[in-house]
N, CA, C and O atoms as CSV, one atom per row, in Angstrom:
chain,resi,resn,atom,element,x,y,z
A,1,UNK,N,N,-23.098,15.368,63.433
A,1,UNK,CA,C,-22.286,14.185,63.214
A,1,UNK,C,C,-20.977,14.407,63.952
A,1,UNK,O,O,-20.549,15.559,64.007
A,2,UNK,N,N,-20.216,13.297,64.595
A,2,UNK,CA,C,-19.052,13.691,65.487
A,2,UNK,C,C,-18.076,13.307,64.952
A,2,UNK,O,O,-17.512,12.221,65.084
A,3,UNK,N,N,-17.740,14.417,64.132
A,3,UNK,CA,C,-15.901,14.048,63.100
A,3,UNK,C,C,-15.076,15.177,63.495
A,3,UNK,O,O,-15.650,15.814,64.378
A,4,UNK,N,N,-14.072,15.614,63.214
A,4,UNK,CA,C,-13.616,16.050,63.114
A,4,UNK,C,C,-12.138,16.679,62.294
A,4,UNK,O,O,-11.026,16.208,62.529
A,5,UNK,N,N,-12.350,17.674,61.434
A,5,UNK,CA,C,-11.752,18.035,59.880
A,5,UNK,C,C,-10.013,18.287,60.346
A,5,UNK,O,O,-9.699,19.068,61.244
A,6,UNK,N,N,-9.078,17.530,59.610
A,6,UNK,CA,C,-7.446,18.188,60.186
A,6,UNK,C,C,-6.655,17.942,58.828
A,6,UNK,O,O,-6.321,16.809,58.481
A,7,UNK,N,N,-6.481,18.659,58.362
A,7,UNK,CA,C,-5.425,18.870,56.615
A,7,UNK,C,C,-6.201,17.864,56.295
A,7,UNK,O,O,-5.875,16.703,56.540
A,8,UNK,N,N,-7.746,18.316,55.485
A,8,UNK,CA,C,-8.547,17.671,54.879
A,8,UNK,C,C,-8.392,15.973,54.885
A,8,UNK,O,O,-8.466,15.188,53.940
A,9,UNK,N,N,-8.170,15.750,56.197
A,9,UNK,CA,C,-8.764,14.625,56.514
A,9,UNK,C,C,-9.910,14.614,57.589
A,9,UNK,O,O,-9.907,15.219,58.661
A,10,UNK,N,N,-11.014,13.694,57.012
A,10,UNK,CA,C,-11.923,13.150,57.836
A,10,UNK,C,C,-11.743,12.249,58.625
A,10,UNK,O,O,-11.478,11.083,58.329
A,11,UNK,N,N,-11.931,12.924,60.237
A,11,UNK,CA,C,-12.086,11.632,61.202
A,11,UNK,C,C,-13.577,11.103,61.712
A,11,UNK,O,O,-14.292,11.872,62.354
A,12,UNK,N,N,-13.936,9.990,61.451
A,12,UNK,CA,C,-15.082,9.954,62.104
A,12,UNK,C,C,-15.400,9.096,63.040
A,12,UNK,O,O,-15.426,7.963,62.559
A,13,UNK,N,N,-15.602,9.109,63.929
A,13,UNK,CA,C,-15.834,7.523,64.964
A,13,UNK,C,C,-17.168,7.387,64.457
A,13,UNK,O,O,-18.103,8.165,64.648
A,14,UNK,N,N,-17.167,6.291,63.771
A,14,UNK,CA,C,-18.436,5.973,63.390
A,14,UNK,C,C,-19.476,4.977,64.577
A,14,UNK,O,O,-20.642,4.622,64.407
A,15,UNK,N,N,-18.540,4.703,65.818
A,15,UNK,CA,C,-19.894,4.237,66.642
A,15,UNK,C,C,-20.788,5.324,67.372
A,15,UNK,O,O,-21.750,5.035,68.085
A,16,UNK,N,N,-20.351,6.612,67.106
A,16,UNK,CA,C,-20.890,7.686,67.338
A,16,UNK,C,C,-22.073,8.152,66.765
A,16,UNK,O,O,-22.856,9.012,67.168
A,17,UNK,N,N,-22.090,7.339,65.597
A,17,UNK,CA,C,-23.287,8.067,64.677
A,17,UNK,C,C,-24.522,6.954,64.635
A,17,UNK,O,O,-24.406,5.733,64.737
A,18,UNK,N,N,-25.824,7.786,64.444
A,18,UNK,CA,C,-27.131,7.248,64.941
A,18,UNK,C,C,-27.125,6.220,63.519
A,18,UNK,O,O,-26.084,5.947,62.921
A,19,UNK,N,N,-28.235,5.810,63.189
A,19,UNK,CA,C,-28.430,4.742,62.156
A,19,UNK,C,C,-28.543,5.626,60.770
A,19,UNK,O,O,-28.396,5.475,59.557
A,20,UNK,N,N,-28.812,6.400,61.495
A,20,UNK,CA,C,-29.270,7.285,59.594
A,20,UNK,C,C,-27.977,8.564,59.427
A,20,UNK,O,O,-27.797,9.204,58.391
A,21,UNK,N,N,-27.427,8.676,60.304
A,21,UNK,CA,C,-26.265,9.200,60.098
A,21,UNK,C,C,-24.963,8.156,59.594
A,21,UNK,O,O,-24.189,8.841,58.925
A,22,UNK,N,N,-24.644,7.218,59.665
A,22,UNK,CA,C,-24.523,6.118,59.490
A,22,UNK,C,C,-24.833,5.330,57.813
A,22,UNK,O,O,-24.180,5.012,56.820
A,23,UNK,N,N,-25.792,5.304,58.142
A,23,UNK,CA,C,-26.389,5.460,56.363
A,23,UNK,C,C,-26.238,6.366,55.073
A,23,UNK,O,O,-26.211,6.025,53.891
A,24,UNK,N,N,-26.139,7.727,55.698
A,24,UNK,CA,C,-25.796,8.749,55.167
A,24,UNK,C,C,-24.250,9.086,54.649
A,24,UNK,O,O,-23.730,9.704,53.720
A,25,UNK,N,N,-23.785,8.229,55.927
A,25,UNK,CA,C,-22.001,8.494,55.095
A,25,UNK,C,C,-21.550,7.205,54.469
A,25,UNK,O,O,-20.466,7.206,53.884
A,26,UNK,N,N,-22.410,5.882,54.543
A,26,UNK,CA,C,-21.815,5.211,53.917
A,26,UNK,C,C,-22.157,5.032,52.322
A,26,UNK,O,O,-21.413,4.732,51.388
A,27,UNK,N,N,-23.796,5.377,52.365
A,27,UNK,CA,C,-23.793,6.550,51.093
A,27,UNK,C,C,-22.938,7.341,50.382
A,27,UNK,O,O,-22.456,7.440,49.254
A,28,UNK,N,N,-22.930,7.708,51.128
A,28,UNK,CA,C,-21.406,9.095,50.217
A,28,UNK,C,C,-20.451,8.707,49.832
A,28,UNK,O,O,-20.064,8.957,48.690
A,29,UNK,N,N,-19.466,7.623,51.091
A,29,UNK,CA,C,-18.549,6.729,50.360
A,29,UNK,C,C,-18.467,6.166,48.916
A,29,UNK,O,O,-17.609,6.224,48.035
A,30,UNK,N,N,-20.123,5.402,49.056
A,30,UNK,CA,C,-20.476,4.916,47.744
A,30,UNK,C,C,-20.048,5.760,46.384
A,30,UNK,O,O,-19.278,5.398,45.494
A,31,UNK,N,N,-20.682,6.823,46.484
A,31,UNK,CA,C,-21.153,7.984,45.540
A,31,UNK,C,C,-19.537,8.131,45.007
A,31,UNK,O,O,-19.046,8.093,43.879
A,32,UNK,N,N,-18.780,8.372,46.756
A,32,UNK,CA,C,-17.026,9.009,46.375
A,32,UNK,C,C,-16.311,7.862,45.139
A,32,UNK,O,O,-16.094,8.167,43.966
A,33,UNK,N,N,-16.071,6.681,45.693
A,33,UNK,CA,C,-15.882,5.584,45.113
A,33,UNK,C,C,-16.498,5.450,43.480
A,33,UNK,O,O,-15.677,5.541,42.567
A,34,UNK,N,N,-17.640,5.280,43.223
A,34,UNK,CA,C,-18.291,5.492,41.821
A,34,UNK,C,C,-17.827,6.614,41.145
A,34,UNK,O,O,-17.407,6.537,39.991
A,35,UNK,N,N,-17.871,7.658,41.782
A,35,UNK,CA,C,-17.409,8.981,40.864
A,35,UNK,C,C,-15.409,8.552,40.787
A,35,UNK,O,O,-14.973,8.853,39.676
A,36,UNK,N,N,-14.510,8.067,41.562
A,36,UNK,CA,C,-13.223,7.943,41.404
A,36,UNK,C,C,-12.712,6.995,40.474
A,36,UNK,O,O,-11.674,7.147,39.831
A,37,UNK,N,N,-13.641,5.795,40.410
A,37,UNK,CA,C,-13.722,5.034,39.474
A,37,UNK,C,C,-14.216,5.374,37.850
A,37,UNK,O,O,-13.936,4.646,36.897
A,38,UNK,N,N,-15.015,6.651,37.763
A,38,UNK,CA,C,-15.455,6.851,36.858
A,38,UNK,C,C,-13.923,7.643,35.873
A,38,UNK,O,O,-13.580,7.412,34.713
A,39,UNK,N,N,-13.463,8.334,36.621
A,39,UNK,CA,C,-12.346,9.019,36.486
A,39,UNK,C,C,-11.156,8.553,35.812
A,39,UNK,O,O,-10.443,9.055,34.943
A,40,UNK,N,N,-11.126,7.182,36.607
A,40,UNK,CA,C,-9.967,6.344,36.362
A,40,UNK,C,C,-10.482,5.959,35.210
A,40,UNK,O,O,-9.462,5.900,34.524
A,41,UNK,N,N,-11.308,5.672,34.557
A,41,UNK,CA,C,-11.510,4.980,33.374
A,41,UNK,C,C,-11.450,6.325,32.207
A,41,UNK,O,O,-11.309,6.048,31.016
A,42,UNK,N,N,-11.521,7.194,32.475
A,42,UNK,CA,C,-11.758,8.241,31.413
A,42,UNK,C,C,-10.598,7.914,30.377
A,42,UNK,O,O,-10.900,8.059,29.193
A,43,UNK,N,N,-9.471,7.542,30.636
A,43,UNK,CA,C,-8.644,7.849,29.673
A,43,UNK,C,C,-8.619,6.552,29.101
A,43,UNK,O,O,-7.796,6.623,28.188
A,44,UNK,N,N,-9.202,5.117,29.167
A,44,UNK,CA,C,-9.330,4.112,28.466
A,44,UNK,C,C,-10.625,4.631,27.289
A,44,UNK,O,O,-10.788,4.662,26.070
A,45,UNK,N,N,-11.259,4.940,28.356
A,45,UNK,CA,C,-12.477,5.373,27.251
A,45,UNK,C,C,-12.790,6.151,25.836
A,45,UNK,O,O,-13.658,6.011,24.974
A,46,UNK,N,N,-11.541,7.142,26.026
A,46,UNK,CA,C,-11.149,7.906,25.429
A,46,UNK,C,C,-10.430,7.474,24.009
A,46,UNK,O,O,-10.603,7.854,22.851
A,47,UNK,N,N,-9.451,6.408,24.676
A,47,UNK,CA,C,-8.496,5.972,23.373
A,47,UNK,C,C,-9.606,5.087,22.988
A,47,UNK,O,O,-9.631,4.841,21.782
A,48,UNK,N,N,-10.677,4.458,23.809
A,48,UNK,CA,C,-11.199,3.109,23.044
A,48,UNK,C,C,-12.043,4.433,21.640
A,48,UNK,O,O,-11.754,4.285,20.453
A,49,UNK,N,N,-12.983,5.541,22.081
A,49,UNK,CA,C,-13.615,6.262,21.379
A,49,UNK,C,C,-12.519,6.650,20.207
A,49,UNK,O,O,-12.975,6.636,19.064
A,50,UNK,N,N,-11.382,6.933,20.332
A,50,UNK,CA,C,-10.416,7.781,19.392
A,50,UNK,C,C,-9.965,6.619,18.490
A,50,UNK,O,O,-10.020,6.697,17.263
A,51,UNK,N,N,-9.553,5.623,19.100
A,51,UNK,CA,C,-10.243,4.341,17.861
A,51,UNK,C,C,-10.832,4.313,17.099
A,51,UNK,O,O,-10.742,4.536,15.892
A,52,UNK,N,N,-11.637,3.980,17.843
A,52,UNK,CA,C,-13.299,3.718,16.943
A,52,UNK,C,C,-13.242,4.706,16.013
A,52,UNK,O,O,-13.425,4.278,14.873
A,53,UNK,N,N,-12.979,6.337,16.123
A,53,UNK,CA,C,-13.010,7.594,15.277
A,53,UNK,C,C,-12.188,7.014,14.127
A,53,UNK,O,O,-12.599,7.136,12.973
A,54,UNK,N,N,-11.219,6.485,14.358
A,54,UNK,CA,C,-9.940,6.696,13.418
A,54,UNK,C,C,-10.459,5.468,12.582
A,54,UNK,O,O,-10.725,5.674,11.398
A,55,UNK,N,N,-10.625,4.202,13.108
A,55,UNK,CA,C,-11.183,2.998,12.782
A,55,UNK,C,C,-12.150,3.501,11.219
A,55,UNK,O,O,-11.883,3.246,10.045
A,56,UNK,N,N,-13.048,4.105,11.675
A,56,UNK,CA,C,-14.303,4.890,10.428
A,56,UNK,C,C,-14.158,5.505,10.133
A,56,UNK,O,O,-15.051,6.292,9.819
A,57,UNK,N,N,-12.316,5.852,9.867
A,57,UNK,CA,C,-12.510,7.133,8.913
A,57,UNK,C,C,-11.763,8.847,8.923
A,57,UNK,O,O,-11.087,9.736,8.405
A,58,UNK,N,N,-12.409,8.431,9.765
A,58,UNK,CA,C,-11.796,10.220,10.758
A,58,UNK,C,C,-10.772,10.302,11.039
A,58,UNK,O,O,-10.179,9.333,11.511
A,59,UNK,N,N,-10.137,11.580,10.839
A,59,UNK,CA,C,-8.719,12.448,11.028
A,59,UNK,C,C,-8.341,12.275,11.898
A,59,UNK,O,O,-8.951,12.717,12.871
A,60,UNK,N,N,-7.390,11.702,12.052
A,60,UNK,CA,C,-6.566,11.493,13.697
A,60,UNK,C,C,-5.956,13.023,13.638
A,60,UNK,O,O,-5.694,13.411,14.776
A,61,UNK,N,N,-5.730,13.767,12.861
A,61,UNK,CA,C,-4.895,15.142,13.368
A,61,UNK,C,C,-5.987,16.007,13.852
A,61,UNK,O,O,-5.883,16.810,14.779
A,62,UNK,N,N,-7.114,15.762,13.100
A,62,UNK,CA,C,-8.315,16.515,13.147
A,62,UNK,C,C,-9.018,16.473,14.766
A,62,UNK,O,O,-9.500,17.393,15.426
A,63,UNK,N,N,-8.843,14.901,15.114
A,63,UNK,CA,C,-9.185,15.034,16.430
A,63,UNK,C,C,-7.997,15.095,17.971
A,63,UNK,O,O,-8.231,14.873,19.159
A,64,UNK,N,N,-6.879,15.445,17.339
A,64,UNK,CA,C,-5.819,15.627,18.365
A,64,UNK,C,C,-6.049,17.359,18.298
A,64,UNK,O,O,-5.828,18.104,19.253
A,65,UNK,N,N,-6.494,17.762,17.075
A,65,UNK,CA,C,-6.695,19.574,17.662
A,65,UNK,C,C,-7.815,19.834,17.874
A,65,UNK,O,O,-8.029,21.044,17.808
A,66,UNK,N,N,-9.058,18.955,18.217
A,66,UNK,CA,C,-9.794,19.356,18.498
A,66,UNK,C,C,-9.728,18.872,19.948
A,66,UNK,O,O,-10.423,19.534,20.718
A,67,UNK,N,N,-9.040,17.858,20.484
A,67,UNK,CA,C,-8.755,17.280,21.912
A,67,UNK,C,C,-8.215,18.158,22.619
A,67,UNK,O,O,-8.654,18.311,23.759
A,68,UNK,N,N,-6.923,19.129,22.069
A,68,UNK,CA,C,-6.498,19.775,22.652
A,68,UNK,C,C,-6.356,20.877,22.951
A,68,UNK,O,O,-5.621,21.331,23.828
A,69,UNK,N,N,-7.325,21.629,21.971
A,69,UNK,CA,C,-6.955,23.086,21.733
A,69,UNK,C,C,-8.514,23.592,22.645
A,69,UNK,O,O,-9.693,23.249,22.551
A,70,UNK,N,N,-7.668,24.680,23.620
A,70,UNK,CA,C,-8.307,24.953,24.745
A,70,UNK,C,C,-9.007,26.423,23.934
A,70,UNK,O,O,-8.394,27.326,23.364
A,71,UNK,N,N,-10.509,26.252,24.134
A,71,UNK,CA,C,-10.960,27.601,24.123
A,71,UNK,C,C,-11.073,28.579,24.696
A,71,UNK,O,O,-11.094,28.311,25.898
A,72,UNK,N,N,-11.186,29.878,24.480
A,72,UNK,CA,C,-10.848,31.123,25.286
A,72,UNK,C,C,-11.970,30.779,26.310
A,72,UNK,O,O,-12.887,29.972,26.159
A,73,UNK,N,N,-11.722,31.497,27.289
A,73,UNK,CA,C,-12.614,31.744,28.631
A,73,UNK,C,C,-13.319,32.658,27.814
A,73,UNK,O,O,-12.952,33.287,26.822
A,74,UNK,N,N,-14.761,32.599,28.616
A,74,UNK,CA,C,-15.797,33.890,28.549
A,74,UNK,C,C,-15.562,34.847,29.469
A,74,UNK,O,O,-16.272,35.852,29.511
């Protein structure tokens, strides 16, 4: 494929690339995009779930130390 890598940026002339090379990165784009989006939502998701917890019941202190408290490495 004809790119070339400079402080982790990708250059690519994409009239360079055959049809399935071509396909292949606009693929990935896809994939990049879906997974960045997934990301961005984590922390809505989160309060909507920590809601819902608290909503039915459950310990809001109970789940702020269990949110936060980092376990030892193996």
């Amino acid at each position: 494929m004809g790119c070339v890598v400079t402080r982790e940026v990708i250059v690519i002339n994409l009239s360079e690339l055959s049809d399935e090379e071509f396909e292949d990165y606009r693929v990935g784009v896809e994939v990049e995009r879906k997974r960045r989006d997934d990301l961005q939502r984590i922390p809505h998701d989160m309060r909507a779930l920590a809601d819902a917890y608290t909503e039915s019941g459950g310990n809001r202190a109970d789940l702020i130390q269990v949110l936060t408290d980092t376990p030892d490495p193996e």
